[in-house]
N, C-alpha and C positions, 0 to 999 in steps of 0.2 A: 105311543109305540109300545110301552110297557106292560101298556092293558092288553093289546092285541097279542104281547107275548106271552102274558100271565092267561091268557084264554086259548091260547095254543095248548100251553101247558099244561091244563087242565082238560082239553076236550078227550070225553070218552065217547065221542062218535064212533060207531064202526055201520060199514059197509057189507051186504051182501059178500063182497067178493072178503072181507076178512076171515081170519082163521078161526075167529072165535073162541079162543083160548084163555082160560082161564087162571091168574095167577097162580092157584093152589096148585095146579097139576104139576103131576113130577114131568119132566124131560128125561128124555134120550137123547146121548149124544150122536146116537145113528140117524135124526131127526131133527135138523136143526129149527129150530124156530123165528118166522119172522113175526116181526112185530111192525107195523105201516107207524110211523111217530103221526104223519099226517092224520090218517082217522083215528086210533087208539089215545096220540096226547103224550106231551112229552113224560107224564107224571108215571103212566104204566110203565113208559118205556124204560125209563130210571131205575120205578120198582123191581122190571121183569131184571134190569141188571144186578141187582145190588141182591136178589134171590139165588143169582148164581154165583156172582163172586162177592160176598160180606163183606171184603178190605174195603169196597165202593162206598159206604158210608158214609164218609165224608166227603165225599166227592158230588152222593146223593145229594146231603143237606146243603154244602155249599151251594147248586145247582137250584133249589127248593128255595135258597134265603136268595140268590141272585133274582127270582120271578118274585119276589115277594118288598113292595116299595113299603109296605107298609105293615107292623104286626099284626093287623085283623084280617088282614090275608093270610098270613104266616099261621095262626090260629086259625081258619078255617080250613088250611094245607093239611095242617096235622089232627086236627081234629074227625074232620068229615070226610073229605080228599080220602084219606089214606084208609080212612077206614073203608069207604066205599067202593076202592080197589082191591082189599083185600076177601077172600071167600070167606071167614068168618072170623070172628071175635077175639080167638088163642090165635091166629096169625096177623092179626095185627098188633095184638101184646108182644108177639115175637118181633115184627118190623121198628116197634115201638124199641125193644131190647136193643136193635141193633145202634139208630139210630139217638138213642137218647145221649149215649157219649157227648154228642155234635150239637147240643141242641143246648140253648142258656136256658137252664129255666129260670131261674130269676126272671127274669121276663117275664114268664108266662103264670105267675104267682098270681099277680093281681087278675086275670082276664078269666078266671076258672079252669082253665085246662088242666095244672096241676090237680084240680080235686078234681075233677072228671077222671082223669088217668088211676086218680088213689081209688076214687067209688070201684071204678070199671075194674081193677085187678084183685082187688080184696072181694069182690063176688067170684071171677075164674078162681081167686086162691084159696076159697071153701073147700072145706074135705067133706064134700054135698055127698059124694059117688055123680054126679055128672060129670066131671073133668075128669083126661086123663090126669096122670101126675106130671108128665113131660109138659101140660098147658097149666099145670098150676107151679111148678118151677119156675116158669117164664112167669107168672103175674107174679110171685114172689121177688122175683128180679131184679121188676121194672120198680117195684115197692121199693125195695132194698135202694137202690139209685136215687128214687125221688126223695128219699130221708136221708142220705146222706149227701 
């Protein structure tokens, strides 16, 4: 039963008759947005909330660690999942920002994710001239958090 939940909550099927909406975009509140959990997956739907109202966070992860029996799931949630939902690289360093409060790393020390997460923001937090400054504060952030 857990499988079949943990793969609910992971399906990014969508349907013809979906919106087709793409996390990144901005909203208007003259245009409300649905989101089908059935084809989209509970993982977008989470995301799409926790985009609008931030305090969600924790309510995200607990929701994330409840579909998750096991930590190689939970590492593949945060790792791939999230990244694959997101439209590119500085927003999920930001999803990463919000959520990382909620998240043990300790845990996830051994399994790579921690240096994955340290590689991946120390390249957005290069003063290259390809990043804005607003996505290299955010990779600075998440740094900041993962060392302390």
């Amino acid at each position: 039963m857990v499988e079949l939940a943990l793969k609910w909550f992971l399906s990014t099927q969508s349907s013809s008759g979906s919106d087709g909406e793409d996390l990144a975009s901005p909203l208007t509140p003259a245009t409300p947005t649905v989101i089908n959990a059935q084809q989209n997956g509970g993982l977008k739907l989470s995301l799409h909330a926790l985009k609008r109202h931030f305090e969600a966070a924790p309510l995200v992860m607990e929701t994330i660690n409840i579909f998750c029996t096991v930590k190689e799931q939970l590492y593949i949630i945060l790792k791939d999942e999230l990244a694959n939902h997101t439209a590119s690289t500085s927003e999920y360093i930001r999803l990463l920002n919000d959520l990382l409060p909620f998240i043990n790393i300790k845990e996830h020390q051994e399994n790579g994710l921690i240096d994955h997460w340290v590689e991946l923001c120390s390249r957005e937090a290069e003063n290259d001239g390809k990043h804005l400054v607003e996505e290299r504060i955010a990779a600075l952030s998440v740094l900041a958090e993962l060392w302390l």
